[in-house]
SEFIMI-508230 format. One record per residue (C-alpha): residue in one letter; x, y, z. Coordinates in steps of 0.5 Angstrom, whole numbers, padded with zeros to 4 digits, always signed. Layout:
% SEFIMI-508230
AXYZ;...
This chain:
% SEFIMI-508230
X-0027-0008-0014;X-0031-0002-0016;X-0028+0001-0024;X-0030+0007-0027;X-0028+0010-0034;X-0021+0013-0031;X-0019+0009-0025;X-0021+0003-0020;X-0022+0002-0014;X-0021-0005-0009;X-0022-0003-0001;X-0027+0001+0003;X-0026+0009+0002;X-0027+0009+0010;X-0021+0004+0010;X-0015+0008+0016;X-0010+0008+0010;X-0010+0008+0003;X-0005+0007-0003;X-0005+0011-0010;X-0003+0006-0016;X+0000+0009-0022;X+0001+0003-0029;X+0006+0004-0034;X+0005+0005-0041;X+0000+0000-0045;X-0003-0002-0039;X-0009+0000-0035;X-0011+0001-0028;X-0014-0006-0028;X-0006-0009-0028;X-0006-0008-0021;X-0012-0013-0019;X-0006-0017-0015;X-0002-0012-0011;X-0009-0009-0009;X-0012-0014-0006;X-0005-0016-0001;X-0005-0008+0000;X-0013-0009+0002;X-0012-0015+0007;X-0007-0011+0010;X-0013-0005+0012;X-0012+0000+0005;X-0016+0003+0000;X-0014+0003-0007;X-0014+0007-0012;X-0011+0007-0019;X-0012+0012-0024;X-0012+0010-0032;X-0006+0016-0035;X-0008+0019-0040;X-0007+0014-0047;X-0009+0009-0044;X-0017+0006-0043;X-0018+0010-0049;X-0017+0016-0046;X-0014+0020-0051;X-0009+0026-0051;X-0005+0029-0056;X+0001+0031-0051;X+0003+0026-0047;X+0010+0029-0043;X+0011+0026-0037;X+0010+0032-0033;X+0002+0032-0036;X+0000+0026-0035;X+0002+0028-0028;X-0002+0034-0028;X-0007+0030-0030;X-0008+0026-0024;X-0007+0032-0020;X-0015+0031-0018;X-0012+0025-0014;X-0011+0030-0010;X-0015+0035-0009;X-0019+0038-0002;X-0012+0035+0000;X-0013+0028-0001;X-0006+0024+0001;X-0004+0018+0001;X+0000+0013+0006;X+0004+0010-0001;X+0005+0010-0008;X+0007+0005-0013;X+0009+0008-0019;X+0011+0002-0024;X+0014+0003-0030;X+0012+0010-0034;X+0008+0010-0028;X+0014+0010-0024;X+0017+0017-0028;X+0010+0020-0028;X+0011+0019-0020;X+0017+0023-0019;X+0013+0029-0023;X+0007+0028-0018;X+0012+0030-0012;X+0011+0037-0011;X+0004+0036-0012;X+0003+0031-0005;X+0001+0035+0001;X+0007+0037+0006;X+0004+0035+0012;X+0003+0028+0010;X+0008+0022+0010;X+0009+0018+0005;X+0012+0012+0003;X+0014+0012-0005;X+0016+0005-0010;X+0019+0005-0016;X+0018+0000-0018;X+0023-0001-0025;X+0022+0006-0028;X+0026+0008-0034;X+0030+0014-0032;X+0034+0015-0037;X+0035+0013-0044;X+0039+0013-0050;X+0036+0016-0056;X+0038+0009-0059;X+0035+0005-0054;X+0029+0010-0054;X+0028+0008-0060;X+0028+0001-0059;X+0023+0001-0053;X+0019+0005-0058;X+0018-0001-0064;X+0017-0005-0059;X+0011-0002-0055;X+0008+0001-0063;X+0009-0008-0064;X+0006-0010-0057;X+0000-0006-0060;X-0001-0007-0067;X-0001-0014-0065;X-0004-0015-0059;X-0002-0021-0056;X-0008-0026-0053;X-0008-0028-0046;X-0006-0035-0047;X+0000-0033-0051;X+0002-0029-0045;X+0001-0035-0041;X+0006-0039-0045;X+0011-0033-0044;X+0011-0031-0037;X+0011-0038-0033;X+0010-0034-0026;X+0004-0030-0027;X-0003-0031-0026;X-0009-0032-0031;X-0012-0025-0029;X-0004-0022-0030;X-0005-0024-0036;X-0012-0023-0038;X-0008-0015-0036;X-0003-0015-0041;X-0007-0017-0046;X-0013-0012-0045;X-0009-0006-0043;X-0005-0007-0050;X-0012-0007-0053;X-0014-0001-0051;X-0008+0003-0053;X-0006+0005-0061;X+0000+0007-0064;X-0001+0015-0063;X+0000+0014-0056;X+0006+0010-0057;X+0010+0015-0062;X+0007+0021-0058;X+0009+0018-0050;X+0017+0018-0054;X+0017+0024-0057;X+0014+0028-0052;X+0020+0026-0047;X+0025+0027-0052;X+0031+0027-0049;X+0029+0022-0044;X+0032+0024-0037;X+0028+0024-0031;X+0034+0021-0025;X+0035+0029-0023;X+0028+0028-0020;X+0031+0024-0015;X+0035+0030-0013;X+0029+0034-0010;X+0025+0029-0006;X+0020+0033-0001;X+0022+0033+0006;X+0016+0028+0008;X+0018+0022+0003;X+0021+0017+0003;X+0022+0013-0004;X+0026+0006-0006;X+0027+0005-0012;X+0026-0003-0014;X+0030-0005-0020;X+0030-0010-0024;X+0035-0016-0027;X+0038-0013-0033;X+0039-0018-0036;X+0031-0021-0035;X+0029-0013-0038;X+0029-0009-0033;X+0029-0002-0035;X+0032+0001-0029;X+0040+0001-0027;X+0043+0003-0020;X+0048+0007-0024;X+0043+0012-0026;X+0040+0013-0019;X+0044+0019-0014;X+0047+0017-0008;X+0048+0021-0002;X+0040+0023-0003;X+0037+0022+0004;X+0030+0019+0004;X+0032+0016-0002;X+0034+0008-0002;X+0035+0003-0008;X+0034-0005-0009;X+0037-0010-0015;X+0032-0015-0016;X+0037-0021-0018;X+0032-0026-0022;X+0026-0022-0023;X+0024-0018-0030;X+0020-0012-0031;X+0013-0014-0029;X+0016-0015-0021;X+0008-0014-0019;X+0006-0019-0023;X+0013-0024-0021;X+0014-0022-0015;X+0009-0017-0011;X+0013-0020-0004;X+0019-0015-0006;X+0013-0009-0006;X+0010-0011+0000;X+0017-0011+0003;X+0017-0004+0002;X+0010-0002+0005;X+0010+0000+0012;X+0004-0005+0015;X+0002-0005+0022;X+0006-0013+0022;X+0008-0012+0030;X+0005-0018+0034;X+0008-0021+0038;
């Protein structure tokens, strides 16, 4: 893995397919570790960015719509992707980059539990918590004692990426995007996407409910993952691969 400032990268640039990685809020680009290395063993080239706010790059607009233009520069000279994975925050600042994608170029999109639309109460709620989860940083053996199912690197993520963010970033990702409504994105999606959205067990904290998504839209399709929270990359990263196109055909 290659890291910089602002992104990292798993693979070889000359590698035929590459993959863009978007993290959710209090996270960063090494998050992803996992999910990379199975995207780099079936033949892509990864990339995951740092949004603004996060790895100590500051901002003092962080509207969903900016961190999307801020990634903008993925794109230049017509760069393209073959599939991105927008998890979380991530996933809502992934709708806003699609008018940004290159018509001439297919591509697959997963949301992977991205909040759509929420309350002015439960905003709130996410809120406090977020501001706690970064005013006191949990270490990584505490994550472990918490979350069963992940690995050490996960948890090493968690606990860095909080670590790099500070409370200006939280209160001003929850004002800028007051109300939080972004399902009618889902309603415009370019010709040359296909997205699924992956939702989470509500009852194990996920944040994306089937109600909130359109029906009747084509290229768009949507996925109850029963069992499984909010960190579906870290829990269940089989469920994301499902979702991305492999060259798996040999008979």
């Amino acid at each position: 893995m290659h890291k910089s400032i602002s992104a990292s990268q798993w693979g070889t640039p000359t590698a035929s397919r590459r993959a863009l990685l978007i993290h959710g809020l209090t996270m960063s680009s090494h998050s992803w570790e996992g999910l990379a290395q199975l995207l780099v063993a079936e033949g892509f080239f990864v990339v995951a960015p740092n949004l603004l706010g996060h790895a100590w790059r500051r901002s003092t607009d962080y509207r969903v719509s900016t961190l999307a233009e801020d990634l903008r520069s993925y794109f230049v000279m017509d760069t393209s992707y073959d599939v991105i994975i927008g998890h979380s925050l991530g996933g809502t600042t992934t709708l806003a980059l699609l008018p940004f994608l290159p018509r001439t170029k297919e591509t697959t999109v997963i949301l992977v539990d991205p909040p759509l639309d929420i309350t002015e109460e439960t905003t709130n709620m996410y809120r406090d918590i977020f501001l706690n989860e970064v005013t006191n940083v949990r270490t990584a053996d505490e994550h472990m004692v918490e979350n069963r199912t992940w690995s050490r690197h996960d948890c090493l993520s968690r606990a860095l990426g909080a670590s790099m963010c500070d409370r200006t970033v939280i209160e001003g990702t929850f004002r800028d995007n007051s109300p939080w409504s972004f399902s009618g994105l889902l309603k415009t999606i370019p010709p040359n996407v296909k997205i699924t959205v992956l939702a989470s067990d509500p009852e194990l904290g996920g944040v994306c409910y089937l109600e909130q998504i359109p029906r009747d839209v084509e290229r768009l399709k949507a996925r109850l993952l029963n069992g499984i929270g909010h960190w579906i990359q870290y829990e269940c990263p089989d469920a994301i691969m499902d979702e991305v196109p492999l060259a798996r055909a040999k008979l």
